[in-house]
C-alpha positions in Angstrom: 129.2 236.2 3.8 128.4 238.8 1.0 124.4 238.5 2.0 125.5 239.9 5.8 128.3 242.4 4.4 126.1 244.0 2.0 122.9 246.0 3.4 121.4 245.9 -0.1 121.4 242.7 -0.9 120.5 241.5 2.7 117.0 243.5 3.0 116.5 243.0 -0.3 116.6 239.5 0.3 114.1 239.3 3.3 111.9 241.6 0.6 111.7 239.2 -2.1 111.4 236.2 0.5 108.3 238.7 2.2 106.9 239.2 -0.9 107.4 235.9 -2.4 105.8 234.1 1.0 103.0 237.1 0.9 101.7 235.5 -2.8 102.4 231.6 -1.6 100.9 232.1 2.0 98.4 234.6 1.4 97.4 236.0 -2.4 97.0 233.0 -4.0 95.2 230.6 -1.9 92.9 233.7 -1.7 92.3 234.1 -5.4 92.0 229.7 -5.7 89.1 230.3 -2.8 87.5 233.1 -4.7 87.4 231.3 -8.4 85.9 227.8 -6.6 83.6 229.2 -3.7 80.8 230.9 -6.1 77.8 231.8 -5.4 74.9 229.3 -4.8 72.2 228.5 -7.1 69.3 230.8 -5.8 72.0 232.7 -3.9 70.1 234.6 -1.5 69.7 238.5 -3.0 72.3 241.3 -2.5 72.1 243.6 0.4 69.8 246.3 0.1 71.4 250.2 0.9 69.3 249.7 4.0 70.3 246.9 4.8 73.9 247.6 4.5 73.6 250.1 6.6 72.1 247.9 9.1 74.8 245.7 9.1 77.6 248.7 9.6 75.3 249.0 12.4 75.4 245.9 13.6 79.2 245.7 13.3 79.6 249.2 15.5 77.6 247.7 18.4 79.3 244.8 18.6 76.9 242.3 17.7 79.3 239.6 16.7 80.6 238.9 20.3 77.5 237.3 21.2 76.4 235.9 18.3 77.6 234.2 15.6 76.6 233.8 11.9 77.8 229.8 11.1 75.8 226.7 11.4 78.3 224.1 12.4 77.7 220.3 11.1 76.8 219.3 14.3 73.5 217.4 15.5 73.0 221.0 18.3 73.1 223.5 15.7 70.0 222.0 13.8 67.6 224.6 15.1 69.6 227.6 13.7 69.7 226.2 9.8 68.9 224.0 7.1 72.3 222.7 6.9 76.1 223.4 7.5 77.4 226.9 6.6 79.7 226.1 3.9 82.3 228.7 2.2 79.6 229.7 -0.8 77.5 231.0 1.4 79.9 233.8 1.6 80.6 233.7 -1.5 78.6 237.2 -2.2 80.0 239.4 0.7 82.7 242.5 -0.3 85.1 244.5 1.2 83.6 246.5 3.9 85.6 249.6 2.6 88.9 250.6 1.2 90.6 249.9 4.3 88.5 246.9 6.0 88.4 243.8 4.5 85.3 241.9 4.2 83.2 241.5 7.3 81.6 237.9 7.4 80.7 238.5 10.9 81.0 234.6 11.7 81.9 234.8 15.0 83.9 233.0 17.6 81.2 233.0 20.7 77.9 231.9 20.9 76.5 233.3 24.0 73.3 234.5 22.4 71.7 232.1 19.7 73.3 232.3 16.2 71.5 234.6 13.3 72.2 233.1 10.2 68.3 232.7 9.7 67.0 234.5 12.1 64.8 236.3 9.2 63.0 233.6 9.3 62.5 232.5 12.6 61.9 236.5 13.8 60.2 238.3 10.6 58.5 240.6 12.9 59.6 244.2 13.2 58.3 244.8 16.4 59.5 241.6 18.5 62.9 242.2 16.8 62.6 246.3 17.8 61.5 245.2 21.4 64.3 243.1 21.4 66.7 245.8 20.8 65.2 248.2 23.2 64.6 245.4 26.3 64.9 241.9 25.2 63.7 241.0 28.8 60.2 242.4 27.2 60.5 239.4 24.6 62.4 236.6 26.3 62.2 236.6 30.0 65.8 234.6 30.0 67.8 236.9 28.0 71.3 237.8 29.3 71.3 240.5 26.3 72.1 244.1 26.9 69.5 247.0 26.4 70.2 248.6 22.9 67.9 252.2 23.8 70.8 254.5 22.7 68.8 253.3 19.2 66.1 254.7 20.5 64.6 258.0 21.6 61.6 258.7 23.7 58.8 261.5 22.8 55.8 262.8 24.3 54.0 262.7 21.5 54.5 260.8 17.7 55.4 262.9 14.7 55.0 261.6 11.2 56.9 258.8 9.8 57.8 257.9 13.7 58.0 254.2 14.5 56.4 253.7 17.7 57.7 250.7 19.8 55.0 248.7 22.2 57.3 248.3 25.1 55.3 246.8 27.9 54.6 249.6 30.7 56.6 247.6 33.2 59.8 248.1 31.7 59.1 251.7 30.6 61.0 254.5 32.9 58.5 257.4 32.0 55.2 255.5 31.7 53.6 258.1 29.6 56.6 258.9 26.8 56.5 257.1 23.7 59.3 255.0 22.3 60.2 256.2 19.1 62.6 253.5 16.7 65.9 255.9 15.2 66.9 255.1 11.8 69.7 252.9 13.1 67.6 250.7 14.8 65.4 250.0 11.7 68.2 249.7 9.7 69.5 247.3 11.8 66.5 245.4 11.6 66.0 245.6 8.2 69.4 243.8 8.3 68.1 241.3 10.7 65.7 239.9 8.8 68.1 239.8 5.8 69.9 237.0 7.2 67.7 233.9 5.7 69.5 230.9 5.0 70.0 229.9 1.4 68.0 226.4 1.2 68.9 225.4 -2.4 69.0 221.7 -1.7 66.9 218.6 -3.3 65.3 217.3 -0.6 65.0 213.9 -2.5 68.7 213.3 -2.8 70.6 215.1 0.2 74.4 215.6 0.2 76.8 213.9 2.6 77.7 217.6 4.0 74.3 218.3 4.9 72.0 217.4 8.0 69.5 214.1 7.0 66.0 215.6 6.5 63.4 214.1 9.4 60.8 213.2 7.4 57.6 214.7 8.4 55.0 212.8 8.9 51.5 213.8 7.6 47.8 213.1 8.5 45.4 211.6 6.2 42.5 213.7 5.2 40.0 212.4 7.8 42.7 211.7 10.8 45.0 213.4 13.3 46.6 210.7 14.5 50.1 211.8 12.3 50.2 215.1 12.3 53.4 216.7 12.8 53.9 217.5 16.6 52.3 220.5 17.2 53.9 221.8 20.4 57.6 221.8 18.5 56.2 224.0 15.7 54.6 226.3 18.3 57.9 226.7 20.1 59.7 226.9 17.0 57.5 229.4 15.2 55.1 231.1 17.9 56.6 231.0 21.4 59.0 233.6 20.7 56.2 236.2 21.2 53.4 234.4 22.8 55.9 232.6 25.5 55.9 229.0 25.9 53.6 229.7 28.9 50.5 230.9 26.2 50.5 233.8 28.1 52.3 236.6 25.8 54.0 239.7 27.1 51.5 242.4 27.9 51.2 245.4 25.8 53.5 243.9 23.2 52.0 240.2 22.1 48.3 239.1 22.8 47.7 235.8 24.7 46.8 232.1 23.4 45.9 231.2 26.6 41.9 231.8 27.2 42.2 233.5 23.6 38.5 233.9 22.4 40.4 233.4 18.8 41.6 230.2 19.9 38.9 229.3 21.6 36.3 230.9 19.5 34.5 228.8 16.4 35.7 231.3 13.6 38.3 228.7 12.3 38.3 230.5 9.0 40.2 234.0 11.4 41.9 231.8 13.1 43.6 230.1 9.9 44.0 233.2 8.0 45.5 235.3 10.9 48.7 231.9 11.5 48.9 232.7 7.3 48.5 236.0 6.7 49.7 237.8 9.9 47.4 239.8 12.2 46.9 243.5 12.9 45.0 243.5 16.4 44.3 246.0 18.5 46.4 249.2 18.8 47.9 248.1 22.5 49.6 245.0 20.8 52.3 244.6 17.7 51.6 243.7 14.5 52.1 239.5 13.4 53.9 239.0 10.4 52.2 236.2 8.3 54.1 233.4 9.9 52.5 230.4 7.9 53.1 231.7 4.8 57.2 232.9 6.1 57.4 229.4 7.0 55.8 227.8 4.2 53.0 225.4 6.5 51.4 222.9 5.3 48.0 222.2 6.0 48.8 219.3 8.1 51.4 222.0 10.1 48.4 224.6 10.5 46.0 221.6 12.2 48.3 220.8 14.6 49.8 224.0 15.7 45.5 224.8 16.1 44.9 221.4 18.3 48.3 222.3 20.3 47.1 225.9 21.0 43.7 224.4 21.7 44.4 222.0 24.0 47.4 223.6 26.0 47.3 226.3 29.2 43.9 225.0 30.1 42.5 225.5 26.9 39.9 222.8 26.1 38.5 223.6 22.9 37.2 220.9 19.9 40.1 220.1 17.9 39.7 220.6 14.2 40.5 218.1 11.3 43.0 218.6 8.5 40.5 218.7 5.5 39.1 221.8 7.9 41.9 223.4 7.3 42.9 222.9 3.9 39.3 224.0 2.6 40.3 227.4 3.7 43.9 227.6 3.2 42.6 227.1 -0.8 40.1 229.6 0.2 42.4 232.5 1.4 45.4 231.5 -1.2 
């Protein structure tokens, strides 16, 4: 056959057929994705140059072994989004460089939890930079490796520096301070980039996405409906106070015995779950958790009557219409 007796034609041939299965296989499926996966409505905003960086930084270190960045349509993976990950989310992402192609850091294994909003379950700098430099220090369980190369210990704090409370316990020189490199804040700053887009009515919800629990709410002189108060404390507070009310010393205060908790300044006590908290100098700042996670007054009563109530806490519980006279207060 002229197509084997002729070298010309013959790799000629298995070009065009390369080329011609390159565009079927590959190009044009690609360009079909790209003009019908757009962007979301209230697509979630473009990296910042920090935390771009971040994510190169995240990438280097291997992050996406352990973690993924997909919430499956499964009943398990409720706790890690609003809904399924569908192809718009990302829609936005661009090649990493010339020569790497876009980095959607999805991930294959979950053996840590996944991130795709962990911005809003962590919005804390210091739990996630104590995280990085021992997360045995925030989560007594965690199998995760010990990031300190990010990290750089001083004797004593120049300006600018970004001191880390790491608990004495798991400090090797107990009087060097723990100093946060501009890696590891960019990698934070990255962190709490990743929030879930949550563009969806809750009024008519889409076959793709998980069926909204509807919460239940108390009337304005009872507490008898109130949301459960113990799953919004582990979903929203137990991360740094432990589920044990007991905190991590020299890094998050304790509920348990807490003369805030305990104590009848319910107007503090309000304003510090919605506004965040800067306490005393041996403890990290709280971001304003309430207002990250958008609580309702009915939310705030019974994460206060759970906190209250638990560790051997047995303080009065307080009413909804309490609380809502100074949420409007401190709005």
């Amino acid at each position: 056959m002229i197509l084997f007796n002729n070298h010309k034609i013959l790799f000629g041939s298995s070009l065009g057929l390369f080329v011609f299965l390159t565009l079927y296989i590959a190009v044009l499926p690609a360009l079909e994705n790209q003009r019908i996966n757009k962007p979301l409505p209230r697509q979630a905003k473009i990296l910042s140059p920090k935390e771009r960086a971040g994510k190169m930084v995240y990438i280097e270190n291997g992050c996406v072994g352990c973690h993924t960045q997909q919430v499956r349509n499964v009943e398990m993976d409720n706790v890690f989004g609003k809904r399924p990950s569908i192809a718009a989310d990302f829609a936005v992402n661009k090649r990493t460089d010339f020569w790497r192609n876009t980095a959607n850091l999805m991930g294959t294994e979950r053996t840590g939890p996944d991130l795709t909003s962990v911005g809003e379950r962590q919005p804390s700098d210091d739990w996630h930079l104590i995280h990085l430099y021992q997360p045995r220090a925030a989560v007594a369980e965690s199998i995760m490796p010990s990031y300190k190369w990010l990290f750089v210990e001083k004797d004593f704090l120049e300006k600018g520096d970004v001191e880390v409370k790491i608990p004495k316990e798991y400090l090797q020189h107990k009087s060097k301070k723990i100093v946060a490199t501009k890696k590891a804040l960019e990698l934070v700053a990255y962190l709490k980039s990743l929030k879930q887009n949550d563009y969806t009515d809750k009024s008519i919800v889409p076959a793709f996405l998980y069926k909204q629990k509807k919460k239940e709410t108390a009337t304005s002189t009872e507490n008898s409906n109130l949301p459960d108060g113990a799953e919004l404390f582990t979903a929203n507070c137990a991360s740094c106070h432990q589920t044990s009310g007991e905190g991590v010393p020299g890094a998050f205060p304790p509920l348990k015995g807490s003369p805030v908790v305990l104590g009848g300044d319910l107007e503090l006590y309000v304003t510090i779950i919605m506004k965040g908290y800067d306490p005393r100098p041996e403890f990290a700042t709280m971001p304003p958790v309430g207002t990250n996670a958008n609580f309702t007054p009915e939310d705030v009563t019974a994460i206060i009557n759970h906190e209250r109530t638990s560790w051997g806490n047995n303080a009065k519980r307080v009413t909804v219409d309490e609380v809502k006279i100074i949420m409007d207060k401190i709005k």
